[in-house]
C-alpha positions in Angstrom: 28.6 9.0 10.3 25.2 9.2 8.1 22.4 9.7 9.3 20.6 8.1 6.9 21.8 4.8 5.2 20.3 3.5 2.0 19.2 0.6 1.7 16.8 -1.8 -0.3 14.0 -1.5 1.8 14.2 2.1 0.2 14.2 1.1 -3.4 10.9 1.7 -5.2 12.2 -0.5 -8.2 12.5 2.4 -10.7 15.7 2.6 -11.9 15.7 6.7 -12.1 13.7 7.3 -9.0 15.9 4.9 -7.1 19.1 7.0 -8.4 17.5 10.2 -7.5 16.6 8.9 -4.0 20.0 7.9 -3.1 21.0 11.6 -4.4 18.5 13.2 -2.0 19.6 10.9 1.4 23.5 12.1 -0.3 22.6 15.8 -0.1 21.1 15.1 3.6 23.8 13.5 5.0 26.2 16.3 3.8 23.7 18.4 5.5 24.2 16.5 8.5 28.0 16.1 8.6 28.0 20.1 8.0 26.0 20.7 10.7 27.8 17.8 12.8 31.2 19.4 11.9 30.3 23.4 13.0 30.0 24.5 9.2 29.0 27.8 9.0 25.8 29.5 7.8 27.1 30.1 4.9 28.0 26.4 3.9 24.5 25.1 5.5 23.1 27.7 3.6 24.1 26.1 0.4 23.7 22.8 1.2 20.5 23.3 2.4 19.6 25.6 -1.2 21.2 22.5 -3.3 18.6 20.3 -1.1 15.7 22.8 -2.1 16.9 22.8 -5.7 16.8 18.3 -6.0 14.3 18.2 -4.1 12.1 20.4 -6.9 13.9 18.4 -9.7 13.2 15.0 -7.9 9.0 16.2 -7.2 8.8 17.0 -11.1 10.5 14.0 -12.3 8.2 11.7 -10.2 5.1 13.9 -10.5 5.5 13.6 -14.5 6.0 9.9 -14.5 3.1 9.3 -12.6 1.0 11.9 -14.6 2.2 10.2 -17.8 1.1 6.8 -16.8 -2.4 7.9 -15.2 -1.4 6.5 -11.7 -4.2 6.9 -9.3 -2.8 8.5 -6.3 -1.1 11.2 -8.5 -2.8 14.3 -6.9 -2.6 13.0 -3.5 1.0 12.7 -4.1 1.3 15.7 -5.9 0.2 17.4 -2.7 2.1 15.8 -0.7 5.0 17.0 -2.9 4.4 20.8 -2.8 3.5 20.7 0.8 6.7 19.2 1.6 8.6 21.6 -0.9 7.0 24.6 0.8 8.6 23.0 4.0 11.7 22.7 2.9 11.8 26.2 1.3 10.7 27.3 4.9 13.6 25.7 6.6 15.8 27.4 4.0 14.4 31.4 4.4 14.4 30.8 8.1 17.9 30.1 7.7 18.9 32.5 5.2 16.6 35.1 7.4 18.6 34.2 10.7 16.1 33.0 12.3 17.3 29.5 13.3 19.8 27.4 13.2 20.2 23.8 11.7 19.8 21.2 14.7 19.2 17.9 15.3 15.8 18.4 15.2 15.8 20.2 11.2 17.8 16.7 10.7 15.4 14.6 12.4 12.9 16.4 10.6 14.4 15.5 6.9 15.4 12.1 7.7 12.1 11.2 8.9 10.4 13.1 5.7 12.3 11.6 3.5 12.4 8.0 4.4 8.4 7.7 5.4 7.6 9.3 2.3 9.3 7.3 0.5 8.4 4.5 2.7 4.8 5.4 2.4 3.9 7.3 -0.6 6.2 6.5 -3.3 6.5 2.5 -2.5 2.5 2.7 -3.5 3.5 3.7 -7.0 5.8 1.2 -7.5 3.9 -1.5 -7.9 1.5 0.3 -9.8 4.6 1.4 -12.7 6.4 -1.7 -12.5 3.2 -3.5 -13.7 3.4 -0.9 -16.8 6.9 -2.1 -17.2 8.5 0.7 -15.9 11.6 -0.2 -13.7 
């Protein structure tokens, strides 16, 4: 079962952005259904480095778009981005390091970061870009 499901109430009406969203709650719920199923280290391991890796790509792809069309609440977003990257890349050594596991609380954890930021942070540039035309 996912743990998250998408939905519209996710969209932020960017065509891209929306694709990349929907790749990001993907790469979570494969998390999840790893950790759900006994995977090893070894297989959460590189789920979790894939998640690292999108989650990188994803930050720059919105961070330019927003750069590019002067949106207002681009550095507050921008360090909201690397703070949660920095996270992420935590969760990941700690891992790699053998210093945790990945529980339902790491889960909980990148559900609720991903849906409330996009929930809260990126649904305040959408307006602003689709009023530039972008969608």
């Amino acid at each position: 079962m996912a743990l998250i499901n998408w939905s519209d109430e996710l969209s932020v009406n960017i065509a891209e952005m929306d694709k990349e969203h929907k790749q990001l709650v993907a790469m979570i719920n494969e998390l999840h259904e790893a950790m759900s199923s006994g995977k090893g280290k070894d297989v959460l391991g590189n789920v979790l480095g894939r998640l690292v890796d999108y989650t990188k790509f994803h930050f720059a792809a919105e961070e330019k778009l927003m750069s590019s069309n002067q949106y207002p609440g681009y550095l507050n977003q921008k360090a909201e981005h690397d703070k949660l990257t920095k996270q992420v890349i935590d969760i990941k050594a700690r891992l790699d390091a053998g210093n945790m596991v990945v529980t339902v609380e790491v889960m909980t954890f990148l559900k609720d970061w991903l849906t409330k930021h996009i929930m809260g942070l990126d649904k305040k540039y959408s307006s602003f870009l689709n009023n530039k035309g972008i969608k």
